[in-house]
Every structure is written in C-alpha cells, then in structure tokens.
PDB file with one MODEL, atoms N, CA, C and O in Angstrom:
MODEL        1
ATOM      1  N   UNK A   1      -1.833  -8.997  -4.647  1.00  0.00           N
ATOM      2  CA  UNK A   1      -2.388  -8.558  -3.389  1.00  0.00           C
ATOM      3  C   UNK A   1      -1.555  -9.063  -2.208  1.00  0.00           C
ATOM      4  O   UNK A   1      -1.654  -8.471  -1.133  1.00  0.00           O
ATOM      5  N   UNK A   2      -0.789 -10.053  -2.327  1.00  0.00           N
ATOM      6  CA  UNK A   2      -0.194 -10.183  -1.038  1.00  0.00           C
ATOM      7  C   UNK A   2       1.000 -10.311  -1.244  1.00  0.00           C
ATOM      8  O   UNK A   2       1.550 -11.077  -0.453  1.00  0.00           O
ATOM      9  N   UNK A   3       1.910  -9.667  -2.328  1.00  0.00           N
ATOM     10  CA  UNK A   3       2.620  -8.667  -2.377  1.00  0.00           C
ATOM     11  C   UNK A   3       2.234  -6.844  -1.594  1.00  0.00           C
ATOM     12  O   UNK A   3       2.914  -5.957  -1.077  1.00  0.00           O
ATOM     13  N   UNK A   4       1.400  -6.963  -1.780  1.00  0.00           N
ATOM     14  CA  UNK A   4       1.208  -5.685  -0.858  1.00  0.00           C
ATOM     15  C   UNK A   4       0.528  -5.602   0.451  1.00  0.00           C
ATOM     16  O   UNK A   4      -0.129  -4.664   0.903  1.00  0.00           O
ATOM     17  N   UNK A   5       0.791  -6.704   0.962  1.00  0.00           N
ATOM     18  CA  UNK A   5       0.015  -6.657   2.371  1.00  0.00           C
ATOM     19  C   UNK A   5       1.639  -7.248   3.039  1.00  0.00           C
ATOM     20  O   UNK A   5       1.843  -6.925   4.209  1.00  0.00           O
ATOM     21  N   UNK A   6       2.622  -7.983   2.415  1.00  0.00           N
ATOM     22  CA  UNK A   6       4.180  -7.726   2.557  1.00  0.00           C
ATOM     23  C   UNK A   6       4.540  -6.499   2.813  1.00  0.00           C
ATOM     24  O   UNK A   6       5.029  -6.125   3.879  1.00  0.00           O
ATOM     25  N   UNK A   7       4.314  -5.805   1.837  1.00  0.00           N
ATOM     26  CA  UNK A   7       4.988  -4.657   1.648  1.00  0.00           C
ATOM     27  C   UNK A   7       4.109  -3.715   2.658  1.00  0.00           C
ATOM     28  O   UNK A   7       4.758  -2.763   3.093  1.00  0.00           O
ATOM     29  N   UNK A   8       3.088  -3.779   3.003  1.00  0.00           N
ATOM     30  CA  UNK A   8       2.540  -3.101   4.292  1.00  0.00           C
ATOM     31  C   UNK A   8       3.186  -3.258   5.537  1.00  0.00           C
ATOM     32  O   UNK A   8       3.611  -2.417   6.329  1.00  0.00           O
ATOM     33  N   UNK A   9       3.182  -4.775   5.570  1.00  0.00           N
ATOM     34  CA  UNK A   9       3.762  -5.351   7.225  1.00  0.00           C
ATOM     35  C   UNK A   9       5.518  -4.773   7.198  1.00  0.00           C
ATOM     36  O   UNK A   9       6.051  -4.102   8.081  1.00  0.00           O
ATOM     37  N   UNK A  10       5.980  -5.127   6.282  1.00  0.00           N
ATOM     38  CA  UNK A  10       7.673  -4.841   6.529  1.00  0.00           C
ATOM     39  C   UNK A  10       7.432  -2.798   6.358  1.00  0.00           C
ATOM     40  O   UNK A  10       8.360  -2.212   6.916  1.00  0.00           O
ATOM     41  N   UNK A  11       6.618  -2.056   5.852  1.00  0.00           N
ATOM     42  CA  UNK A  11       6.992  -0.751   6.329  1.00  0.00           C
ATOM     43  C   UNK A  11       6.090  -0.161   7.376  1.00  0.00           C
ATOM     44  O   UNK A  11       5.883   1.041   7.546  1.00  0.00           O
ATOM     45  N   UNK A  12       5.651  -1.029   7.962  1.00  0.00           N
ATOM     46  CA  UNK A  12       5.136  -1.086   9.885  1.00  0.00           C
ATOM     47  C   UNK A  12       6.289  -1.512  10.105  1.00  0.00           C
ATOM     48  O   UNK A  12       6.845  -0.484  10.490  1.00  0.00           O
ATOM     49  N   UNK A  13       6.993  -2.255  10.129  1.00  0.00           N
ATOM     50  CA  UNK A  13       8.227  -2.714  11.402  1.00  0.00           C
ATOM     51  C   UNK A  13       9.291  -1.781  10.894  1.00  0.00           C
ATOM     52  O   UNK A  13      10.191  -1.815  11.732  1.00  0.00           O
ATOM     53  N   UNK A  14       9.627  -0.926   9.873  1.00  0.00           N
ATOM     54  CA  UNK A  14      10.678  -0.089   9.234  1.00  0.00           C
ATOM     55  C   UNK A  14      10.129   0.795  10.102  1.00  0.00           C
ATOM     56  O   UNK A  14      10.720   1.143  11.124  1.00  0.00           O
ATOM     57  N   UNK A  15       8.782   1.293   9.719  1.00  0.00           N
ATOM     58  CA  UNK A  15       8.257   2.634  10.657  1.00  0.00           C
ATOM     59  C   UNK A  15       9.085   2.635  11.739  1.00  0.00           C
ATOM     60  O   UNK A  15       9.890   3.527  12.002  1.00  0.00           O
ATOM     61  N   UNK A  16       8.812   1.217  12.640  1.00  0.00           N
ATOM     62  CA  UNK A  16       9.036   1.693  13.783  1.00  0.00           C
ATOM     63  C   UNK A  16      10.387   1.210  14.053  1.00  0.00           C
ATOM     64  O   UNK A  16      10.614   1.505  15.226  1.00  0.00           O
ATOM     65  N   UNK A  17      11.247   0.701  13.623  1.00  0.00           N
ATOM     66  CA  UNK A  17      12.781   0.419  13.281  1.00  0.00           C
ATOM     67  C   UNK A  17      13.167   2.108  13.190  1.00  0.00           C
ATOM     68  O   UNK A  17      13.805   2.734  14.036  1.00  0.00           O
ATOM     69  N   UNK A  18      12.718   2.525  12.195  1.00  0.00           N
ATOM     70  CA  UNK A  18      13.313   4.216  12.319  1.00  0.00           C
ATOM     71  C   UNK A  18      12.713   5.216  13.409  1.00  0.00           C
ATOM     72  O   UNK A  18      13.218   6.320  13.609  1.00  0.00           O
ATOM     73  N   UNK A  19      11.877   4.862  13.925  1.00  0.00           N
ATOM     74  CA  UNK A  19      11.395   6.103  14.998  1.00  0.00           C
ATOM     75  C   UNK A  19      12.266   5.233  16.211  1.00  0.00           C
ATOM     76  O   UNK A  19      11.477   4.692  16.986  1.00  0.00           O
ATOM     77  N   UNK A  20      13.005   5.103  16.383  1.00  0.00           N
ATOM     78  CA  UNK A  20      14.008   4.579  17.688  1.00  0.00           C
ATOM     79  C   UNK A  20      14.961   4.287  17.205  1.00  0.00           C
ATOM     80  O   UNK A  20      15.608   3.441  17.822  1.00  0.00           O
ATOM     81  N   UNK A  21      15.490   4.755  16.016  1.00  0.00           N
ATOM     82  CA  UNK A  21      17.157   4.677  15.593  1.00  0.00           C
ATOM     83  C   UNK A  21      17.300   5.958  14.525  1.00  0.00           C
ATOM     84  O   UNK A  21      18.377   6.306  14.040  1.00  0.00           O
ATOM     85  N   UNK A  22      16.198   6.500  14.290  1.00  0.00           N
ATOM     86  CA  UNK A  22      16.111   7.556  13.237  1.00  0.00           C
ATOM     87  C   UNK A  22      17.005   8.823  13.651  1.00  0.00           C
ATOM     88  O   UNK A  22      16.983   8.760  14.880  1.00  0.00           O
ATOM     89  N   UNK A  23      17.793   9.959  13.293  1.00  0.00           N
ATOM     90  CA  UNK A  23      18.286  11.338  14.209  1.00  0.00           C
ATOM     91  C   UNK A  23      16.605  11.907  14.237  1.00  0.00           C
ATOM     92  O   UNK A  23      15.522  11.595  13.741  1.00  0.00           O
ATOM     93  N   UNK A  24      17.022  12.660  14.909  1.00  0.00           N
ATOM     94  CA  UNK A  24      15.734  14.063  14.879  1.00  0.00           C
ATOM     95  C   UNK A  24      15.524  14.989  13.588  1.00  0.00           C
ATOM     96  O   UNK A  24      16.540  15.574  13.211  1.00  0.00           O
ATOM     97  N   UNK A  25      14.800  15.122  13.138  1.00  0.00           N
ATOM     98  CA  UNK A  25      14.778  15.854  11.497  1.00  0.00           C
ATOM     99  C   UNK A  25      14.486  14.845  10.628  1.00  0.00           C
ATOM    100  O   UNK A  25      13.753  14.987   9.649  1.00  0.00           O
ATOM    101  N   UNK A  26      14.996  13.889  10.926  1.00  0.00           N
ATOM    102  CA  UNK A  26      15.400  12.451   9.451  1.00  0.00           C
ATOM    103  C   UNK A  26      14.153  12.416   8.841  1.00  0.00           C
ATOM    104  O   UNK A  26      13.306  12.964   9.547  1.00  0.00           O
ATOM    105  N   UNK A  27      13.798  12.056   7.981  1.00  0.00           N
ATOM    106  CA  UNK A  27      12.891  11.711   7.230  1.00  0.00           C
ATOM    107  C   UNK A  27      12.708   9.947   7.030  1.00  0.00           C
ATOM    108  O   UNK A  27      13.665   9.175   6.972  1.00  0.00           O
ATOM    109  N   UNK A  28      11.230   9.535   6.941  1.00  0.00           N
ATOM    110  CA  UNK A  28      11.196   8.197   6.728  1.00  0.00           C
ATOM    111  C   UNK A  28      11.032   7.658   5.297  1.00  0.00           C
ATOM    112  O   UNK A  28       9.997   7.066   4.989  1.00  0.00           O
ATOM    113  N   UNK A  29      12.053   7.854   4.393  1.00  0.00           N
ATOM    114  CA  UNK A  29      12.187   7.577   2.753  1.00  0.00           C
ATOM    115  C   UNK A  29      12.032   5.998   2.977  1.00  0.00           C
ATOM    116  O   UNK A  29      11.511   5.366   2.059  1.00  0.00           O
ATOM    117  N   UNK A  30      12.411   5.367   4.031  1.00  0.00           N
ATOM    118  CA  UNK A  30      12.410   3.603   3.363  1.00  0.00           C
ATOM    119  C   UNK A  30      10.696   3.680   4.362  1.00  0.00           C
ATOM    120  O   UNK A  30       9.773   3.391   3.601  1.00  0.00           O
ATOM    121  N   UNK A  31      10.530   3.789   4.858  1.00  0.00           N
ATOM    122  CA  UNK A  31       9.242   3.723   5.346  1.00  0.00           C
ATOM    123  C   UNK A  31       8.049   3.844   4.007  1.00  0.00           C
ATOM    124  O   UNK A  31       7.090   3.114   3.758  1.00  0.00           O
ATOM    125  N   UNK A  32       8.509   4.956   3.366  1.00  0.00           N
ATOM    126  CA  UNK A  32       7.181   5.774   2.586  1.00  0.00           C
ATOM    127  C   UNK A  32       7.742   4.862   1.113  1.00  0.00           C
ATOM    128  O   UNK A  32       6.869   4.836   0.245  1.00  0.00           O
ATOM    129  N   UNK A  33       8.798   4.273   0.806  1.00  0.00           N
ATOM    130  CA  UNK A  33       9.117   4.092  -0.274  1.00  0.00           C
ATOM    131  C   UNK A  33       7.937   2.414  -0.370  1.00  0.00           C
ATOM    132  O   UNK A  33       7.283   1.932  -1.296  1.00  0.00           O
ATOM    133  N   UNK A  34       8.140   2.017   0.987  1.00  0.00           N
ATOM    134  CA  UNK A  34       7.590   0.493   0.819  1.00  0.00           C
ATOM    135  C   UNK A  34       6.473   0.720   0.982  1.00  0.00           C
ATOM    136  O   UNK A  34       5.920  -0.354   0.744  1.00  0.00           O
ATOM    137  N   UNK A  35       5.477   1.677   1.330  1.00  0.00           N
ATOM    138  CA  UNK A  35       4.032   1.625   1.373  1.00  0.00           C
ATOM    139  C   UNK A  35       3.807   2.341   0.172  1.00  0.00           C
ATOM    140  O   UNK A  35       2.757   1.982  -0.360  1.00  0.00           O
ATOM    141  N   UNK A  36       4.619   3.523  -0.656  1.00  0.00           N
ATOM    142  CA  UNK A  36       4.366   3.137  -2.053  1.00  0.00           C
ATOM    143  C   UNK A  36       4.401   2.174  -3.303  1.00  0.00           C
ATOM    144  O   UNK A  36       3.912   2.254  -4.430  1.00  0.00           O
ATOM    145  N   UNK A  37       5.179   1.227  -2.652  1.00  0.00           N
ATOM    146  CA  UNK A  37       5.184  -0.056  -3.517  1.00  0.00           C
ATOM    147  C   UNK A  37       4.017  -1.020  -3.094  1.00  0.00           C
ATOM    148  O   UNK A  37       3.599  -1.824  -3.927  1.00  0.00           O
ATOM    149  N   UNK A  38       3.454  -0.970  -1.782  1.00  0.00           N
ATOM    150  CA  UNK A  38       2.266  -1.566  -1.620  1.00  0.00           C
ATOM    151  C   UNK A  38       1.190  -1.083  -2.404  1.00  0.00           C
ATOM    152  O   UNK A  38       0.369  -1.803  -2.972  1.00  0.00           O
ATOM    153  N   UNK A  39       1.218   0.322  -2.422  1.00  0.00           N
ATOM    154  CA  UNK A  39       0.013   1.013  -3.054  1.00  0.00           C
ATOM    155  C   UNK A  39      -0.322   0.613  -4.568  1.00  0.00           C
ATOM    156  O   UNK A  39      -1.458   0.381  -4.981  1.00  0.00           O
ATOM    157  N   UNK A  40       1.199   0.559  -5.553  1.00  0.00           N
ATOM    158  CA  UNK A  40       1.276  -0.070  -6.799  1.00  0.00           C
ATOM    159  C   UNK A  40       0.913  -1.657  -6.937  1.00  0.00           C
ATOM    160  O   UNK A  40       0.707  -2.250  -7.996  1.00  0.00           O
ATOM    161  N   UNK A  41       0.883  -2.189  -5.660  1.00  0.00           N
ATOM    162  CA  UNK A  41       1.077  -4.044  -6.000  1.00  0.00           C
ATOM    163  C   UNK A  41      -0.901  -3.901  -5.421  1.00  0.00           C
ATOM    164  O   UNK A  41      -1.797  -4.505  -6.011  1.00  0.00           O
ATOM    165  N   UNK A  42      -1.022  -3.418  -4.779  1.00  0.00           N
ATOM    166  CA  UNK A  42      -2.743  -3.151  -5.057  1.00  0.00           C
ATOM    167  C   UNK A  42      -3.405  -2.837  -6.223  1.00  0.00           C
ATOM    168  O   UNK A  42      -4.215  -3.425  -6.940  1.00  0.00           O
ATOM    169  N   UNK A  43      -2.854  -1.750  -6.235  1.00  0.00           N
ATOM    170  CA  UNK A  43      -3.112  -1.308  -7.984  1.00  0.00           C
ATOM    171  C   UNK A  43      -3.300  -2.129  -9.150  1.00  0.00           C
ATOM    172  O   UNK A  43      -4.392  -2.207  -9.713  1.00  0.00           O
ATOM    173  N   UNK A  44      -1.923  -2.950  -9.658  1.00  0.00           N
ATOM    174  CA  UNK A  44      -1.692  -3.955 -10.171  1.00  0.00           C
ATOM    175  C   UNK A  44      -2.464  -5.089 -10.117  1.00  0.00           C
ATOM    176  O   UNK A  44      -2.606  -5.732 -11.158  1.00  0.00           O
ATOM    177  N   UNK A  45      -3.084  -5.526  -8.919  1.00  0.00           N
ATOM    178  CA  UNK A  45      -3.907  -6.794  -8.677  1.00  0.00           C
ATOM    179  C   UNK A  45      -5.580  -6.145  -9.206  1.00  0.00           C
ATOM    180  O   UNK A  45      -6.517  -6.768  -9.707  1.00  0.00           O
ATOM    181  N   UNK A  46      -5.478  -4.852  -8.898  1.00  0.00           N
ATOM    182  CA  UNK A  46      -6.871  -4.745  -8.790  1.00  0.00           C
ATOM    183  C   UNK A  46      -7.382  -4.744 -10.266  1.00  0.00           C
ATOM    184  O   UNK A  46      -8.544  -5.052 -10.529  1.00  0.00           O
ATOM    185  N   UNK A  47      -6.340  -4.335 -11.360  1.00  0.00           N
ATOM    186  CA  UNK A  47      -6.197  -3.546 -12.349  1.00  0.00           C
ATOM    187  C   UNK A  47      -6.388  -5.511 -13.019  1.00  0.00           C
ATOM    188  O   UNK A  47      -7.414  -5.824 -13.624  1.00  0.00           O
ATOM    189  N   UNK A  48      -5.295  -6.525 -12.770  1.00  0.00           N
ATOM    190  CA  UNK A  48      -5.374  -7.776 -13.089  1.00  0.00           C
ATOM    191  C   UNK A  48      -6.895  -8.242 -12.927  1.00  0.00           C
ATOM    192  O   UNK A  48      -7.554  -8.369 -13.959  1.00  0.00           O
ATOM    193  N   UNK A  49      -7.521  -8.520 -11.623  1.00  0.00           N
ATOM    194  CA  UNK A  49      -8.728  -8.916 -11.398  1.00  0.00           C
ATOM    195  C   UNK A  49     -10.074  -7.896 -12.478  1.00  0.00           C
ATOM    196  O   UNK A  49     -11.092  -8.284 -13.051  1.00  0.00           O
ATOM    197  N   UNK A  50      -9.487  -6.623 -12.367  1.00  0.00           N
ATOM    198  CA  UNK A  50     -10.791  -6.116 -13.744  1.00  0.00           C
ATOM    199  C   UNK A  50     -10.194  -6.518 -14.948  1.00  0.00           C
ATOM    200  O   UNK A  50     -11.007  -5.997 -15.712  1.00  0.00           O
ATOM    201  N   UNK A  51      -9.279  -7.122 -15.771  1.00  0.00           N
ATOM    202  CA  UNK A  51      -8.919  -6.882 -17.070  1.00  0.00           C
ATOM    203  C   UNK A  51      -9.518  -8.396 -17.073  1.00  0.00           C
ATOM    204  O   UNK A  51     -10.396  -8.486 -17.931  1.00  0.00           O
ATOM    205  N   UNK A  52      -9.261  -9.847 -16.228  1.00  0.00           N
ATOM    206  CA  UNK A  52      -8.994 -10.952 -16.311  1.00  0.00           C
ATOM    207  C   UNK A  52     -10.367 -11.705 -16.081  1.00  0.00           C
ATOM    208  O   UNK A  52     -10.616 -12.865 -16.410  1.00  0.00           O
ATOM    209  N   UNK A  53     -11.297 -10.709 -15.379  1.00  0.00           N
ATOM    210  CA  UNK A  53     -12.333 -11.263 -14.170  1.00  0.00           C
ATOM    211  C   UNK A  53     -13.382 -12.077 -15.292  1.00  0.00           C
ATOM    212  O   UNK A  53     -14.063 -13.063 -15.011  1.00  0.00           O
ATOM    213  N   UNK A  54     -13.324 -11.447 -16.520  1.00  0.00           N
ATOM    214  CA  UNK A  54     -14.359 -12.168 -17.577  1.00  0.00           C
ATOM    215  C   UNK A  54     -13.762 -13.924 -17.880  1.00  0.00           C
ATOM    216  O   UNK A  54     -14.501 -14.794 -18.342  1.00  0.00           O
ATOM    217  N   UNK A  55     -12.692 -14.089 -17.605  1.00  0.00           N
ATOM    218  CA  UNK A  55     -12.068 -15.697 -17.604  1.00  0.00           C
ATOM    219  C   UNK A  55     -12.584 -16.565 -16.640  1.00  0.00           C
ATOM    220  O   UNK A  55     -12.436 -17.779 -16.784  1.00  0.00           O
ATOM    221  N   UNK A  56     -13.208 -16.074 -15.614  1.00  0.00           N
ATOM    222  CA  UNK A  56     -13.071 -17.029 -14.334  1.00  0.00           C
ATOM    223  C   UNK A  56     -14.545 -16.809 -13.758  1.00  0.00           C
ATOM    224  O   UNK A  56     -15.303 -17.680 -13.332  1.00  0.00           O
ATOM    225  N   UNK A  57     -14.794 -15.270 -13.859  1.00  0.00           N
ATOM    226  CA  UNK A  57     -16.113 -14.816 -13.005  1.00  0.00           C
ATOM    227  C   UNK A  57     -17.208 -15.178 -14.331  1.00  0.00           C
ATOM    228  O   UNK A  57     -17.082 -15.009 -15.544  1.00  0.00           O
ATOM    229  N   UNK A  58     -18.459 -15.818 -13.399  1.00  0.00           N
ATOM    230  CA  UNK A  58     -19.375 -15.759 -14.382  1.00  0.00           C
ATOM    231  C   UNK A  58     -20.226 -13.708 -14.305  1.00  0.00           C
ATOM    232  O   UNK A  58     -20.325 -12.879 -13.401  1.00  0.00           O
ATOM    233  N   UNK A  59     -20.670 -13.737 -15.931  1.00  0.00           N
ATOM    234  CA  UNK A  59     -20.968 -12.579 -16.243  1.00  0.00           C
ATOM    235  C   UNK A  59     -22.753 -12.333 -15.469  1.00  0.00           C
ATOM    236  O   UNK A  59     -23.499 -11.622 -16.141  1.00  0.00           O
ATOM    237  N   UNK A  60     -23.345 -12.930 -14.102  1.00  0.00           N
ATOM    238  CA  UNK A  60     -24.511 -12.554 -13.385  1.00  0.00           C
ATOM    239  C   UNK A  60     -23.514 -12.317 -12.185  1.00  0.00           C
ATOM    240  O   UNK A  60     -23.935 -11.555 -11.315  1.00  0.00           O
ATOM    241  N   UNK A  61     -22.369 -12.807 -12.024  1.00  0.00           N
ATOM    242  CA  UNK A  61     -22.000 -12.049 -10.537  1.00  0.00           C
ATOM    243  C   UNK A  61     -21.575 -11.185 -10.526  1.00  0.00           C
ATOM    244  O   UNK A  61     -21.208 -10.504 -11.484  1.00  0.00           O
ATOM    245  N   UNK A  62     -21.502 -10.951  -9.284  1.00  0.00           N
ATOM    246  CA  UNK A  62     -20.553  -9.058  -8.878  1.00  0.00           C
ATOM    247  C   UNK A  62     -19.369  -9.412  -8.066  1.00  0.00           C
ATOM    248  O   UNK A  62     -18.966 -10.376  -7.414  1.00  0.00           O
ATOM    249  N   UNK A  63     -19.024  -8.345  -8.351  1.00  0.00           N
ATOM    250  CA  UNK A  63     -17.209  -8.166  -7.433  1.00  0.00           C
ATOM    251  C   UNK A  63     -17.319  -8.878  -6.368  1.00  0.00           C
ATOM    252  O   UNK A  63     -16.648  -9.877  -6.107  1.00  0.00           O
ATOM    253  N   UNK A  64     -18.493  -8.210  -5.455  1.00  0.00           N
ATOM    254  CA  UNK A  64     -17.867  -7.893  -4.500  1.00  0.00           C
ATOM    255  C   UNK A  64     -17.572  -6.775  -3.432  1.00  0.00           C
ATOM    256  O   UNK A  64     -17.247  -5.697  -3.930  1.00  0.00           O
ATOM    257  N   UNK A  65     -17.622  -6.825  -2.106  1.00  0.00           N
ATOM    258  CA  UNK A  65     -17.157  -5.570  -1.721  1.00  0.00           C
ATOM    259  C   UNK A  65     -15.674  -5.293  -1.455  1.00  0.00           C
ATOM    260  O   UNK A  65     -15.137  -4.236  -1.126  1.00  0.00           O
ATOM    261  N   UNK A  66     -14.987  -6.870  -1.747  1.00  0.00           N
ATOM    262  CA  UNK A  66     -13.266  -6.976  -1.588  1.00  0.00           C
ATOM    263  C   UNK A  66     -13.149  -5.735  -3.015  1.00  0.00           C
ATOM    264  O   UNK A  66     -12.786  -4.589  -2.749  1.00  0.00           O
ATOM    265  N   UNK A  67     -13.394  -6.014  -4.054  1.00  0.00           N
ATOM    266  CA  UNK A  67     -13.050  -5.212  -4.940  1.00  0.00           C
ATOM    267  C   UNK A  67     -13.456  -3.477  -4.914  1.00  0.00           C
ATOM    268  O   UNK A  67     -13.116  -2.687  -5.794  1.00  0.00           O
ATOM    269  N   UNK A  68     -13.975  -3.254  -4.121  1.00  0.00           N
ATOM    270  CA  UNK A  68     -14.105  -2.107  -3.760  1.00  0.00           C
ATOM    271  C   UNK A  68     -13.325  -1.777  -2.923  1.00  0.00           C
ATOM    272  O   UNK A  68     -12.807  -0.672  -3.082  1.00  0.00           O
ATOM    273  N   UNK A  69     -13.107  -2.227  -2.251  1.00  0.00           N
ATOM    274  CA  UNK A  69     -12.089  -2.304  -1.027  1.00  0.00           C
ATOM    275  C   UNK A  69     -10.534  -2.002  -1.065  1.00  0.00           C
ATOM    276  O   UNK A  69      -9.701  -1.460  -0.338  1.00  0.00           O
ATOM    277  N   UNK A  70     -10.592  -2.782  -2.575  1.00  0.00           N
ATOM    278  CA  UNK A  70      -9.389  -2.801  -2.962  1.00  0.00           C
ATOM    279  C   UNK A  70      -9.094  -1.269  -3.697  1.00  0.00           C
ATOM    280  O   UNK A  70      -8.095  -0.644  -3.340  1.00  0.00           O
ATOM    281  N   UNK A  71      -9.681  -0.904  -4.363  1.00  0.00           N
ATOM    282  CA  UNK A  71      -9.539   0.380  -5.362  1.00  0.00           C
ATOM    283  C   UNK A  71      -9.771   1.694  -4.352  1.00  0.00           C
ATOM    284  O   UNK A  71      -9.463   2.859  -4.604  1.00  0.00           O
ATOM    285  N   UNK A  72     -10.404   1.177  -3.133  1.00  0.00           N
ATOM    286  CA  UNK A  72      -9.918   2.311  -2.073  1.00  0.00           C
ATOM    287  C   UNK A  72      -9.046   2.284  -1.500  1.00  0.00           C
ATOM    288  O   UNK A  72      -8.449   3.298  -1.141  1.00  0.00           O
ATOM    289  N   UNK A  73      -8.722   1.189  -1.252  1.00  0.00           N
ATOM    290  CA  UNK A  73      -7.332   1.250  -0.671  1.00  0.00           C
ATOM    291  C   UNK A  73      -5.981   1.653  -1.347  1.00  0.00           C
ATOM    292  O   UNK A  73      -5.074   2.204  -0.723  1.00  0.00           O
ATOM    293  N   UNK A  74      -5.924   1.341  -2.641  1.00  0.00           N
ATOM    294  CA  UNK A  74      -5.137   1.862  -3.631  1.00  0.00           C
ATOM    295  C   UNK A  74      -4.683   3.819  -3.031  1.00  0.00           C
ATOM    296  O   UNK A  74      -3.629   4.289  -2.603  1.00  0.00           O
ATOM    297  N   UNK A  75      -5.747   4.315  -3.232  1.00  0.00           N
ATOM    298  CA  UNK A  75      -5.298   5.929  -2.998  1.00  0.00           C
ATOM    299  C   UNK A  75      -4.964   6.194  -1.359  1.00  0.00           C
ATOM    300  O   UNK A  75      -4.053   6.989  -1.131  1.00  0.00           O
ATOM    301  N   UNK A  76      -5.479   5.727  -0.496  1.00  0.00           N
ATOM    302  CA  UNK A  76      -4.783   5.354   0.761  1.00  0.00           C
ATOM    303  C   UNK A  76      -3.577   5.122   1.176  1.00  0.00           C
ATOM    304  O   UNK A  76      -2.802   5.828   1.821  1.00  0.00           O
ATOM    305  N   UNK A  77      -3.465   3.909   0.687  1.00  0.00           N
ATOM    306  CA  UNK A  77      -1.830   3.672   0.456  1.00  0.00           C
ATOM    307  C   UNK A  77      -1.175   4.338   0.129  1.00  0.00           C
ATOM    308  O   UNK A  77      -0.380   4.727   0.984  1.00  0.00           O
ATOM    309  N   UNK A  78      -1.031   4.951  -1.333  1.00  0.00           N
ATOM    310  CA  UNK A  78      -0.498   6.011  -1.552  1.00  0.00           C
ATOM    311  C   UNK A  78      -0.380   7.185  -1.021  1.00  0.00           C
ATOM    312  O   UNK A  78       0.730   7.702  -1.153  1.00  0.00           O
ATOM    313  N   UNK A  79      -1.523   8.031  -0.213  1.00  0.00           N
ATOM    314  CA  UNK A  79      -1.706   8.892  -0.132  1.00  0.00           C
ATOM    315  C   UNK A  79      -0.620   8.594   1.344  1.00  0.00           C
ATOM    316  O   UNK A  79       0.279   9.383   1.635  1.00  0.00           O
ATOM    317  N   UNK A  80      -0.912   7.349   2.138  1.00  0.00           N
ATOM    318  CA  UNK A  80       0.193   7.042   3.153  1.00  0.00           C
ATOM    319  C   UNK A  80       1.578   7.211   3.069  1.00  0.00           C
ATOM    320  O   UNK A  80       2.265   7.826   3.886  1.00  0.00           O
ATOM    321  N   UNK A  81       2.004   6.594   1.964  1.00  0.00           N
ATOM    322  CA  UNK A  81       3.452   6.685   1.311  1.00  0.00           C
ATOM    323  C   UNK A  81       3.883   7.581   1.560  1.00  0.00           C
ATOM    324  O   UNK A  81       4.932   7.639   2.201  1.00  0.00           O
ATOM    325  N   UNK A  82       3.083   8.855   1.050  1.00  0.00           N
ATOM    326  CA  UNK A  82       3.660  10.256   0.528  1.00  0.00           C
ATOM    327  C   UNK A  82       3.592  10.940   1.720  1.00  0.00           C
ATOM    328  O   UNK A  82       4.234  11.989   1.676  1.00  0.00           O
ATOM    329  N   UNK A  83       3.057  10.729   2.748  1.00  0.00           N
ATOM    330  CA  UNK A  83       3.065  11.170   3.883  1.00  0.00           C
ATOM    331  C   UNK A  83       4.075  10.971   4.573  1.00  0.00           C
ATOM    332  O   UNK A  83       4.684  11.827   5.214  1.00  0.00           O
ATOM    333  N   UNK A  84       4.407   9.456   4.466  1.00  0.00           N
ATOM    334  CA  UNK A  84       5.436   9.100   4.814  1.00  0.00           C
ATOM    335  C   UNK A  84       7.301   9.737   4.882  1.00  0.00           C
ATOM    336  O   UNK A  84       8.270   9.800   5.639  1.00  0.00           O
ATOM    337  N   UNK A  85       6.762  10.159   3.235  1.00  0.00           N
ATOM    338  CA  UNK A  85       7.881  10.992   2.867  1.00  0.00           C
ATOM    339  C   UNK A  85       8.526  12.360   3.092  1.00  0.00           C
ATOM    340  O   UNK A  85       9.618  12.927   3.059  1.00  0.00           O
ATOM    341  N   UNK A  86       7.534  12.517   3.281  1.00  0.00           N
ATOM    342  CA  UNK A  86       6.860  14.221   3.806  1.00  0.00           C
ATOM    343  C   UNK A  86       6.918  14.192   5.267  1.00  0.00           C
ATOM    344  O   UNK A  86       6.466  15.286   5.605  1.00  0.00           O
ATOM    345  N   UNK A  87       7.287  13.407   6.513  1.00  0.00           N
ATOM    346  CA  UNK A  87       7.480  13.416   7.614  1.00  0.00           C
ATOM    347  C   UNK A  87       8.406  13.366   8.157  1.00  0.00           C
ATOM    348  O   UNK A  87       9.067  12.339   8.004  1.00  0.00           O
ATOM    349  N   UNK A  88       8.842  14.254   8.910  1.00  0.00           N
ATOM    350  CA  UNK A  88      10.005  14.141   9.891  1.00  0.00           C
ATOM    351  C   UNK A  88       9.886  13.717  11.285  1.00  0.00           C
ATOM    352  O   UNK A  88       8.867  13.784  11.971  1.00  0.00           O
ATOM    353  N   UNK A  89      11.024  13.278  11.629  1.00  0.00           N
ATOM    354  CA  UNK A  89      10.852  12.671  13.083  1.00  0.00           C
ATOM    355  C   UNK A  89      11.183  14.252  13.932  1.00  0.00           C
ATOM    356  O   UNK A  89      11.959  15.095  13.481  1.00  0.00           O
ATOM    357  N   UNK A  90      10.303  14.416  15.399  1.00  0.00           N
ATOM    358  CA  UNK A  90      10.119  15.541  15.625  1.00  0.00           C
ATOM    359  C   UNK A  90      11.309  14.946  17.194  1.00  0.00           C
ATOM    360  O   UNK A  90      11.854  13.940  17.648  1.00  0.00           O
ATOM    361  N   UNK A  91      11.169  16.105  17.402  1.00  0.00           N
ATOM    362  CA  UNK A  91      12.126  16.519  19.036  1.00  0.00           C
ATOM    363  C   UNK A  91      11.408  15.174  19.926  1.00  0.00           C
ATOM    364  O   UNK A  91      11.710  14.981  21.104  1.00  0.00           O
TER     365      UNK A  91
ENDMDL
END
C-alpha cells in the first residue's frame, strides 16, 4: 500500500511535469504508466491482507472500511491510468 500511494504522488508531479513541457498532441504514457502500477501495488496489498488476514486478524472482527476502500480504489486507479493513456495534451 505505500508502494502505491508513491506511485500516486510521483504520477501527480509527472502529470504536471508533462502538461508544461509536453508538445501539443503528446500523450501522457509515463503519467498513466505510474498510476497503473499504483493500481497493481493496491491490488497486491489488498489481495495480501485477504489471503494473510486469518494470521493476525482475530476470526469475530471485520475489515473494516480501509478494506473496502481499498478494493475500490483498485478499479479507479486503473480506470485513471488508462485514461491517462488515452489523453492528449490539447491546444
């Protein structure tokens, strides 16, 4: 998880590193590439915390609403990424 809250913050400052050095047309591939790697390092944690959670969590508690939180944010992210990719810098 905080592997991907890295990988959030550094493709906010790329975002905007390329919208003021980007040409016109360009596309933001390192932008969308690092908020798809956030989307996977969410994934990954969330996917760790359900496989692992019977080691640590006792079996009367609950997640949580972080863990919900998390598995929404998962398709978000992604769905950001790809947007990302899919965008051009306009006139």
């Amino acid at each position: 998880m905080i592997l991907s809250i890295i990988f959030s913050v550094l493709s906010l400052f790329l975002f905007f590193c390329q919208l003021f050095t980007l040409q016109k047309g360009g596309r933001f591939f390192l932008t969308g590439i690092f908020q798809i790697f956030a989307s996977l390092f969410v994934m990954s944690g969330a996917i760790i915390y359900t496989v692992q959670s019977s080691l640590w969590v006792a079996a009367e508690a609950s997640y949580g609403f972080a863990y919900y939180l998390a598995w929404v944010s998962f398709p978000l992210a992604l769905i950001s990424g790809l947007i990302y990719v899919i965008l051009r810098k306009r006139e």
